[in-house]
C-alpha positions in Angstrom: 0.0 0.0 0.0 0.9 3.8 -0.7 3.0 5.2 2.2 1.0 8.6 1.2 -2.6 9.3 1.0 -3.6 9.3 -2.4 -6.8 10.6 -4.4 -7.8 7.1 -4.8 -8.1 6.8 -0.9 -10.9 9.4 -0.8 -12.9 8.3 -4.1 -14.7 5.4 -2.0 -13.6 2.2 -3.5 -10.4 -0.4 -2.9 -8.0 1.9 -2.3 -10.9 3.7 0.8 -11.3 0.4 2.0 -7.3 -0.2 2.8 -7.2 3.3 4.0 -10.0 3.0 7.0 -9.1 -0.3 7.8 -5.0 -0.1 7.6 -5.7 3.3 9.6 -9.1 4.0 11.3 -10.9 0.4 11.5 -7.7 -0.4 13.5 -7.6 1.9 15.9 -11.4 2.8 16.6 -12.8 -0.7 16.2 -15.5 -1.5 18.9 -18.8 -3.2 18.9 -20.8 -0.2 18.2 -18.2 1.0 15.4 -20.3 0.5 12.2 -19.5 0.1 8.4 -22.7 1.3 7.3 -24.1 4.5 6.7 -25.0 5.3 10.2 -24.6 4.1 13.9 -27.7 2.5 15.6 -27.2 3.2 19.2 -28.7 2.4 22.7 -29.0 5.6 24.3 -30.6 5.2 28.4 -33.4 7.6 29.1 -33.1 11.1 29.9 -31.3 14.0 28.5 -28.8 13.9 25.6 -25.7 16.6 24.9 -25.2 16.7 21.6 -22.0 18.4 20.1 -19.7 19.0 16.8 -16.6 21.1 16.4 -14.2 21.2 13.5 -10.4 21.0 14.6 -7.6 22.6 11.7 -4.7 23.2 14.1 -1.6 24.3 12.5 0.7 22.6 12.9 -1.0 19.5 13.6 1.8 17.9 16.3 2.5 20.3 19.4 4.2 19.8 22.3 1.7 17.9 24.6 -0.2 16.3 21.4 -1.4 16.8 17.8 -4.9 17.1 16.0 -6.2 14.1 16.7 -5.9 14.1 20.4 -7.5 17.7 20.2 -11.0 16.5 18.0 -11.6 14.2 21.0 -10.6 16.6 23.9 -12.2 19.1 22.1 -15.7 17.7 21.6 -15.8 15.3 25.0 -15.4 18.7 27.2 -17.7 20.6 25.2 -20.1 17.3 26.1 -19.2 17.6 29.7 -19.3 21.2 30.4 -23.4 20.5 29.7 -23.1 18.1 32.7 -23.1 14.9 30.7 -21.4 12.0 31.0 -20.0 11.8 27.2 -20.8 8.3 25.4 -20.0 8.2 21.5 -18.4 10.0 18.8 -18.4 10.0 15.4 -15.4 11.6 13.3 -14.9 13.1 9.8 -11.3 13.0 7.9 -10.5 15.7 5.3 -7.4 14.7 4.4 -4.7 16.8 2.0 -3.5 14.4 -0.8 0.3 13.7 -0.5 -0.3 13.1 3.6 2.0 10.3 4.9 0.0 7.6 6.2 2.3 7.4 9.1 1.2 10.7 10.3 -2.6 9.7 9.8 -1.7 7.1 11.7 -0.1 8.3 14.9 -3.1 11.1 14.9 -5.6 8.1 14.3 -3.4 6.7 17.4 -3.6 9.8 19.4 -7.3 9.9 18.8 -7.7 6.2 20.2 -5.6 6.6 23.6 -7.9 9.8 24.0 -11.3 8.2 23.5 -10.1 5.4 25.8 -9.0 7.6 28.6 -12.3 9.9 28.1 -14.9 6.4 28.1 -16.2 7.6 24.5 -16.5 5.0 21.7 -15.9 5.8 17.9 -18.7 4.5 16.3 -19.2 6.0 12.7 -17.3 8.4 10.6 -16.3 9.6 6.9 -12.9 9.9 5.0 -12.5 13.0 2.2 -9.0 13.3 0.5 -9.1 17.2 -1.2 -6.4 17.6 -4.0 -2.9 19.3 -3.0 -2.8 22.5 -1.6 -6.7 22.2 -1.1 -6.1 21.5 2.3 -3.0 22.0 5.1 -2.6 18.9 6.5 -5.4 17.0 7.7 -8.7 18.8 9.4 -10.9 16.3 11.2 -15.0 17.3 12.6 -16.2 15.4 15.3 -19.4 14.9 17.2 -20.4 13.8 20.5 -23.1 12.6 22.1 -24.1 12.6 26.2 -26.0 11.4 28.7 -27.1 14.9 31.2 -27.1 13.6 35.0 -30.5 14.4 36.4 -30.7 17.8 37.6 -27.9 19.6 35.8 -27.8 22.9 34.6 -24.6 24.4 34.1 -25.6 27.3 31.5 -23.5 30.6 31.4 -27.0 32.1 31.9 -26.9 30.6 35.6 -24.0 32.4 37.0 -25.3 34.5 39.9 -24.1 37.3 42.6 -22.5 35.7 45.2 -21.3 32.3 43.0 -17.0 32.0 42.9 -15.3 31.7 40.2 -13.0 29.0 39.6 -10.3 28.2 37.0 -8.7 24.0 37.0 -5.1 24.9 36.3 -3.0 27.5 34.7 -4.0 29.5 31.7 -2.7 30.3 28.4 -1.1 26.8 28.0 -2.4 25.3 24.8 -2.2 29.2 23.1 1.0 29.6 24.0 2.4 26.0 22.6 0.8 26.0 19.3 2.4 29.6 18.8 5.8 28.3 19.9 5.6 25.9 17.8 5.1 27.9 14.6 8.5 29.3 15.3 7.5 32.7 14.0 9.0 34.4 16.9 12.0 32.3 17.4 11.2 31.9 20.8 12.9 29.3 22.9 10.7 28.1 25.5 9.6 24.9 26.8 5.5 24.9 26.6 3.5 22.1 26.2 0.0 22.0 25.6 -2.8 21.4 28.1 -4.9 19.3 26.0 -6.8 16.8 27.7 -10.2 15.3 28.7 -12.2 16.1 31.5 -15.0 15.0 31.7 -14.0 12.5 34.6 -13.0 15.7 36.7 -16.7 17.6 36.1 -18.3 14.3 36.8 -16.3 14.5 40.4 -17.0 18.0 40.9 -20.6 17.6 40.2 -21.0 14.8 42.3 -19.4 16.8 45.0 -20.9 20.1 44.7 -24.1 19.0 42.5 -25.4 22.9 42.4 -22.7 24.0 40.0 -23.9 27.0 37.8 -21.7 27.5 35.0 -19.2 24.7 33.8 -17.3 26.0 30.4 -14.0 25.0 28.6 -11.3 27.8 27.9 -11.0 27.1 24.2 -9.9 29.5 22.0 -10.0 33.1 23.5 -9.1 31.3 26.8 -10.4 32.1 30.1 -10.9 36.2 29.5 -13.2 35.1 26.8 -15.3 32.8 28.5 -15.5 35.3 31.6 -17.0 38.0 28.8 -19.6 35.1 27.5 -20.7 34.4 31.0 -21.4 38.0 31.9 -23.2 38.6 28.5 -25.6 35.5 29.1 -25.9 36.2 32.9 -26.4 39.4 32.9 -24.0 40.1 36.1 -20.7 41.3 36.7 -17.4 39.3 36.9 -15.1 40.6 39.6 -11.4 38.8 39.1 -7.8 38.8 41.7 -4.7 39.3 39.2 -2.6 37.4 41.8 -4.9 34.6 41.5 -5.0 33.9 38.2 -2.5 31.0 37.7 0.1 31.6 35.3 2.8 29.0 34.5 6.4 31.1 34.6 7.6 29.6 30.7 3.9 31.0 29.5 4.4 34.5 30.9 7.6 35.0 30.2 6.3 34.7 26.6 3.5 36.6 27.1 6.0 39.5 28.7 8.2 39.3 26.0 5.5 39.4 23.2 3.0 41.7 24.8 0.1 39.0 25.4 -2.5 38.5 27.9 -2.4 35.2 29.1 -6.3 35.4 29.9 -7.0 35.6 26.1 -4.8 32.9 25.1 -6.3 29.7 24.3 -6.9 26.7 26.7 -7.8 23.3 25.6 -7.9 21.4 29.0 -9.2 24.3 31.3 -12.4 25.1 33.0 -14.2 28.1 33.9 -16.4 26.7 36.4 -18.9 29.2 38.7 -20.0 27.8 42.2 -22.1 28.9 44.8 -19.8 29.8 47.3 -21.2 27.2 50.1 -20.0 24.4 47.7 -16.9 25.8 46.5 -14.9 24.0 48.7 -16.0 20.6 48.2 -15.7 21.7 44.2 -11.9 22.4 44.7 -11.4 19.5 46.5 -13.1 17.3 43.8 -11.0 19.0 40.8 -7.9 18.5 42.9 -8.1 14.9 43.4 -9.0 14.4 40.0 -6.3 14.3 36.5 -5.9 16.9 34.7 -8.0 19.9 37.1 -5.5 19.7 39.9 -4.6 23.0 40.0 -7.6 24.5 40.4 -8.5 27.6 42.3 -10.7 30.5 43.2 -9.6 33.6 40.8 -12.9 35.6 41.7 -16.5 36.2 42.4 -19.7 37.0 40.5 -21.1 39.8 41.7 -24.7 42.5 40.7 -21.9 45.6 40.2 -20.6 46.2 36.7 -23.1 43.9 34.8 -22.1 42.6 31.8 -18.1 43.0 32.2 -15.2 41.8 34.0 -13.2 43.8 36.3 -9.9 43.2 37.5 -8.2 43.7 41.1 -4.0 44.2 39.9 -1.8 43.7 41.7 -1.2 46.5 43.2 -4.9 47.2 44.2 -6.7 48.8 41.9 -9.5 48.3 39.7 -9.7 47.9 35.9 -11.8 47.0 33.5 -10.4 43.5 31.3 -10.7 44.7 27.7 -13.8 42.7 26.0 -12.4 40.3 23.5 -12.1 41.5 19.5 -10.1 40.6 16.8 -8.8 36.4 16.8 -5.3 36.4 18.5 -4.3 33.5 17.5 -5.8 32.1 14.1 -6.3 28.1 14.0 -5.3 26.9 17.4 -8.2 24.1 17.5 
């Protein structure tokens, strides 16, 4: 077989066949994986989640991981953050003609470990190859689908006066390491990506403090971004402590050197999460005794003064108002 994806591999006959099963049909196979046109599922009673995101990261390996690891981080958390307990996944492979196999195959790899770790299954999918130059790399669209625990709502509209803020580990991570690793600023710093599922943590946290308001992923804008969304939707103001805001010392040096806030840079294995503050403590202790959310912490409180924005405590005391989100900082990090 071709050691490089080929037109032939996307035009659906012999050559399709030896791509998903040399590739895909290798690492996703399970009993609910299907080669027909569509998945037939048992889904238990109750609420679903339903989500689908498109991941074009360039490049497509980072430190801490590579585009196939990100379509199932990606999609599980978004799953999650709606208080469900994440189940399948179905994928979709555009795929640049001229794309070593081997690459396909350590994302195709990546993507397995993930789902594993995350208690999704793969069970459908498609497999495009666009001519050269139509497309950088590989981009891959996936979709999930969750069960929502009785009794969850974790809407940005739900934030309230009074509720804490949380954030489950340093920000500005993932951002940071996909910029790095353009190598545009020949920068030499040693960043790796956050990237990883949680939906093991929020499942902790929610059994632990079960009146959780808001529970949202950092994605791209990062946490800054997310703290705007949940004021817009809620109505009330965000009130944040610079010296709580966790900052890892390689990402701000970058961020010094470069001008950058690390509140706007992209996260893909962070959570916003906004607590009533009798349960915030059994929330911290549930994040930190679960992978990936063990730095969490209280970085502010939500509060009736200055609806609709987010305010900021420096350092040295005063009061200023974060600058709402505009233009895309970094283009393509997910």
């Amino acid at each position: 077989m071709d050691e490089f994806v080929t037109l032939a591999h996307g035009a659906g006959g012999k050559q399709t066949s030896e791509l998903i099963d040399r590739v895909f049909k290798r690492h996703f196979d399970n009993p609910d994986l299907t080669a027909d046109d569509a998945a037939v599922l048992d889904v238990p009673a109750g609420r679903i989640a339903v989500s689908t995101d498109g991941f074009i990261v360039s490049p497509a390996f980072f430190p801490g991981g590579n585009v196939g690891k990100l379509s199932i981080c990606g999609t599980v958390n978004d799953v999650a953050c709606m208080g469900a307990t994440p189940l399948y996944l179905t994928c979709s492979f555009v795929i640049e003609e001229g794309y070593p196999l081997e690459r396909l195959d350590q994302i195709a790899a990546a993507m397995e470990r993930t789902a594993a770790e995350a208690g999704v299954r793969i069970v459908a999918g498609d497999t495009k190859v666009a001519g050269k130059g139509q497309v950088d790399g590989v981009f891959i669209t996936t979709t999930g689908i969750g069960l929502v625990r009785e009794g969850a709502e974790t809407s940005g509209a739900d934030a309230r006066p009074g509720d804490v803020v949380i954030v489950t580990g340093d920000v500005g991570r993932h951002g940071c390491a996909i910029m790095l690793a353009r190598d545009d600023f020949g920068i030499d710093a040693d960043v790796t990506s956050d990237c990883a599922p949680l939906a093991q943590a929020i499942g902790a946290a929610l059994d632990a403090a079960p009146h959780i308001h808001t529970i949202r992923d950092a994605t791209r804008g990062g946490v800054g971004t997310v703290l705007y969304e949940i004021a817009h939707q809620s109505g009330a103001g965000v009130w944040l402590d610079a010296t709580s805001v966790p900052v890892a010392p390689e990402v701000a040096g970058v961020c010094g050197m470069l001008g950058l806030e690390p509140l706007y840079l992209a996260c893909e294995g962070r959570l916003v999460v906004i607590v009533p503050a009798e349960e915030a403590d059994a929330a911290l202790d549930a994040f930190r005794r679960s992978p990936h959310t063990e730095g969490a912490t209280v970085i502010g409180r939500i509060s009736d003064e200055a609806a609709g924005r987010v305010v900021m405590t420096t350092e040295i005391g005063t009061q200023t108002i974060l600058p709402e989100p505009g233009n895309e900082l970094l283009p393509r990090i997910c």
